[in-house]
C-alpha positions, 0 to 999 in steps of 0.5 A, spaced: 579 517 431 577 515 438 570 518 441 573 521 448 566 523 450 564 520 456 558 516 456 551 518 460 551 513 465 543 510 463 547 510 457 551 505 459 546 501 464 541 501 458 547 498 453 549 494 457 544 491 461 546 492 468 547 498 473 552 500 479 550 498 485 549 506 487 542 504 483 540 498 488 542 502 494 535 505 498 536 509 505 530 506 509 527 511 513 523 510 520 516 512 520 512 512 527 506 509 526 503 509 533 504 507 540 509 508 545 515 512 540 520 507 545 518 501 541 522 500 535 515 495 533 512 501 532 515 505 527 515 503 519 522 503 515 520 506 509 524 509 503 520 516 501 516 517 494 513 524 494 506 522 490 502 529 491 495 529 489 495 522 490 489 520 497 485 513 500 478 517 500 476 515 493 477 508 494 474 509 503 468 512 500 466 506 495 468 501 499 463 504 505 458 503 500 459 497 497 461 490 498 458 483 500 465 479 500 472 482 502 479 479 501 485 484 502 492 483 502 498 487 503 505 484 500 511 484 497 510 483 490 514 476 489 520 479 483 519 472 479 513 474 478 513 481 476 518 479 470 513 473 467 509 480 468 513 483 464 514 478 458 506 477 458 505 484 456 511 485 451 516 487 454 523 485 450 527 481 454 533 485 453 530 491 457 527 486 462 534 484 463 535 492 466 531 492 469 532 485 473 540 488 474 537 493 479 535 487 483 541 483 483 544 486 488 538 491 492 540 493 498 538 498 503 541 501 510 537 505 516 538 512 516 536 515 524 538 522 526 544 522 521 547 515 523 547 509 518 547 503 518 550 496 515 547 495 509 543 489 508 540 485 503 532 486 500 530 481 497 523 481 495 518 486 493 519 493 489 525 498 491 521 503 495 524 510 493 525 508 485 521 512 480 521 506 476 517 501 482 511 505 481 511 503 473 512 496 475 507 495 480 502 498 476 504 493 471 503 488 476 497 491 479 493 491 472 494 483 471 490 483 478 484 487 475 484 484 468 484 477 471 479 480 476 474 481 470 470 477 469 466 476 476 460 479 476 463 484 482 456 488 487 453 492 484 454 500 485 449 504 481 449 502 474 456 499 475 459 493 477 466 493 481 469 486 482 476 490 486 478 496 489 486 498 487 490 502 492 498 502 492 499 494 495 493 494 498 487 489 494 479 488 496 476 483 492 469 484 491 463 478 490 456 477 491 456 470 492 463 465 495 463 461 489 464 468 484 470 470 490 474 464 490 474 465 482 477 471 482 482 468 488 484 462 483 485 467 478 490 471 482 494 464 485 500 467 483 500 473 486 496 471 492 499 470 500 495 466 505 499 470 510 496 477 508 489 475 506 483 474 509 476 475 507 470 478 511 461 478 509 458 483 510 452 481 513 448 482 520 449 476 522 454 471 522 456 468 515 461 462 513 465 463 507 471 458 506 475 460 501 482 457 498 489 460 497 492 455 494 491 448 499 489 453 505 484 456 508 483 464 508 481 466 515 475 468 516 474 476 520 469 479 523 473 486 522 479 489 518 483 495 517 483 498 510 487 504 508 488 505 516 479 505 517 476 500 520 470 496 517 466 491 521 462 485 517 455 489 520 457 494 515 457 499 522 462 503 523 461 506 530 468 503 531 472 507 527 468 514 530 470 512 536 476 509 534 477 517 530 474 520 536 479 518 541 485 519 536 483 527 535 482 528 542 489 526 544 492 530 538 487 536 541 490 535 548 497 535 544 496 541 540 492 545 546 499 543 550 505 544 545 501 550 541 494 553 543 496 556 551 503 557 547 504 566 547 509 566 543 505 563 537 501 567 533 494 566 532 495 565 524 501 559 526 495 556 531 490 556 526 495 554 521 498 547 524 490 545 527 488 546 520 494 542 518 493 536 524 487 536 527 482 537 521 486 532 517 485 527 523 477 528 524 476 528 516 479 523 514 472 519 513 467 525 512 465 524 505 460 530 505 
């Protein structure tokens, strides 16, 4: 007797260690950042993951209080390290091949008011808007955090933090240039020189020559971290007038678009300036 029934495609995906092309396609969306809404290099294309719960405050109020040597970067993951990720932590080839069959063919198209565009090819990084890229990348980051151990870290109270994690944004934190470079060799594989650069908090000008590979990191005197700005002074009167001057003109918008509005009730207002305005103004108040 012949078994007729139709089999689950994650079934057929799983046994035969590839996925339909549907699977490997994400629809990008464009998210305005800032500047001028004409300019196409001011919107981000991004394929939404809803993540609630999940906020920048935790990592903004440690990196406030800490850090003496700084390295960020925010890259792609490079794939043909995540699979050697993968084996390291045990992972069985058969299910790394299933994996990796949703990257054979990975694209993506533009979706604007309605209209698509052609698809095109992706070819690094994990896919955004995949329920299974938050697993791998946390995979992936953990590698990073272990081979970060080790490093004596800054002190915060009775611990000792030698990085701060949050989505693909990295900090690496050292009281001495020699126990940076060590974590920076550590994490070789994953590093980029492009989208690196280190920065030593101290009132006076410091050199730091750190290496990615057979390159030299930029040294900065100030760099932006979950969208704050943070200054090698350890000040941060930039980013409370640079906060100060966002709110204002989100205020001069909501006072044009809703405050002087008749035909909005009271609660409406108090409702959308609570859900503008405050979040805008707030973002760094650790009180």
């Amino acid at each position: 007797m012949v078994d007729t029934t139709p089999q689950c495609p994650r079934s057929i995906a799983w046994t035969s260690g590839a996925v339909p092309l549907d699977w490997q396609t994400g629809v990008v969306v464009p998210l305005f950042k800032k500047g001028d809404q004409r300019v196409c290099s001011n919107y981000r294309g991004i394929t939404l993951l809803s993540l609630p719960g999940h906020g920048t405050v935790d990592q903004l109020y440690t990196l406030c209080r800490i850090f003496e040597g700084a390295w960020e970067f925010a890259q792609p993951i490079p794939r043909g390290v995540l699979w050697g990720v993968l084996r390291e932590y045990g992972v069985s080839d058969p299910l790394i091949r299933a994996v990796r069959s949703l990257y054979d063919r990975c694209q993506s198209l533009v979706r604007i008011a309605g209209n698509k565009s052609d698809l095109f090819p992706v070819r690094v990084g994990l896919r955004q808007g995949c329920p299974l890229s938050p697993i791998l990348f946390i995979i992936f980051m953990d590698r990073i955090s272990r081979r970060s151990q080790g490093v004596e870290g800054v002190r915060f109270g009775d611990l000792r933090i030698g990085s701060l994690l949050f989505v693909d944004d990295v900090v690496l934190m050292a009281s001495s240039d020699r126990d940076l470079q060590l974590s920076l060799d550590r994490g070789r594989d994953e590093n980029q020189h492009s989208k690196s650069e280190s920065m030593v908090l101290n009132w006076k000008r410091v050199e730091c020559t750190l290496w990615v590979g057979d390159e030299i990191l930029p040294q900065v005197e100030e760099f932006k971290y979950l969208g704050v700005l943070f200054t090698s002074e350890g000040r941060l009167e930039q980013e409370i007038d640079r906060r100060i001057g966002a709110v204002s003109a989100v205020m001069r918008t909501l006072h044009g678009s809703v405050v002087v509005k008749r035909e909005l009730s009271r609660k409406a207002k108090l409702s959308i300036y609570q859900s503008i305005f405050i979040p805008a103004l707030m973002v760094m108040s650790f009180g």
